[in-house]
C-alpha positions, 0 to 999 in steps of 0.5 A: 500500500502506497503512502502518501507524503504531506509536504511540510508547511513553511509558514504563511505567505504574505498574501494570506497573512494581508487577507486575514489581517483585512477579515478582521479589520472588516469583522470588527468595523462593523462590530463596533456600531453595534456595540456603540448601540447597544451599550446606548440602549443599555444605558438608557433603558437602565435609566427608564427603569431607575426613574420608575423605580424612584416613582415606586419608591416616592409613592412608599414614602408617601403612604408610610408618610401619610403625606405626599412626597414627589420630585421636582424637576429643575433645569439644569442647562439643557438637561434637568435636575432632580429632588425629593421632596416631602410635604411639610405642612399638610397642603400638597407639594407646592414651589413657595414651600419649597422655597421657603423649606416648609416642605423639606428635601429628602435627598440631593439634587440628581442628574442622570447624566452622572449615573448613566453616561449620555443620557438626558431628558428631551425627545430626539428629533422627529421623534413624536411624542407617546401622544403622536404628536411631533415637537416642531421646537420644543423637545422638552422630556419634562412633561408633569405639568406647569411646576414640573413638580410629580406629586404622589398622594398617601392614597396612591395616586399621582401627577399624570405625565410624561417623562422622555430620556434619550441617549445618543439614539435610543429614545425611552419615556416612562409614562405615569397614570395618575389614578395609580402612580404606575409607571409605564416604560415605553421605547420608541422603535425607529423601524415602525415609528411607533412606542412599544411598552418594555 
């Protein structure tokens, strides 16, 4: 029986090591935008869940209290700040008590943007609103009323609103129903143009 030789190998040539060197090149360009994109999404729906969870946690407060406690939302540059707040002298959350401290803060002002990277309230452009609507100018993500002040009641209810976060290109909103204090979260999916609830 014949057998049969392998001729030994010497290594690679130099066309064949620019060949791989170009597949990993063109493997990982295109890895890097997905990823970029993921870790956005990460990131801002990590934020969408933080925001409803505070909401959660607000509304404990105020039963425990038997008095409502909320966040007032304050602007901070282009984006917003944030601070707990309880009332203090049994007439709801108002912005004079506030000032006056008759309703006293229960925790330091927060930024998103300081816990998660790259995220801010606002709607991206051409992004509607969760009622259809498409801001021309104002792209505002704090909408819970004139005194940007979410209240949650000792009975369990709240102020209704909207609040819209986005990182680079990933919009979030976490609607809050006032007859409940839930907090729903929503993405906005940009192939269907449409908010889809998380």
């Amino acid at each position: 029986m014949p057998r049969t030789r392998f001729a030994s190998s010497r290594g690679v040539t130099l066309l064949e090591l620019l060949l791989a060197m170009a597949l990993a090149v063109v493997v990982a360009t295109t890895a890097v935008p997905v990823t970029a994109e993921a870790l956005d999404d990460v990131q801002t729906r990590a934020a969408a869940r933080y925001l409803g969870s505070l909401i959660v946690q607000g509304r404990m407060h105020a039963v425990g209290r038997g008095a409502c406690v909320g966040f007032r939302f304050s602007p901070a540059g282009t984006d917003y700040q944030f601070v707990e707040y309880a009332d203090g002298n049994g007439n709801g959350l108002r912005s004079a008590d506030i000032a006056s401290t008759a309703d006293p803060q229960l925790s330091p002002p927060f930024r998103l943007r300081n816990e998660f990277r790259g995220v801010t309230f606002g709607l991206l452009a051409g992004v509607p609103d969760l009622d259809d609507r498409v801001e021309q100018v104002d792209g505002d993500g704090v909408r819970i009323g004139t005194s940007r002040i979410l209240s949650l009641g000792p009975d369990g209810t709240a102020t209704s609103g909207s609040l819209y976060l986005h990182g680079r290109r990933v919009q979030y909103a976490v609607r809050i129903l006032g007859a409940t204090a839930r907090a729903r979260l929503f993405r906005f999916e940009r192939g269907s143009s449409r908010w889809v609830a998380q």
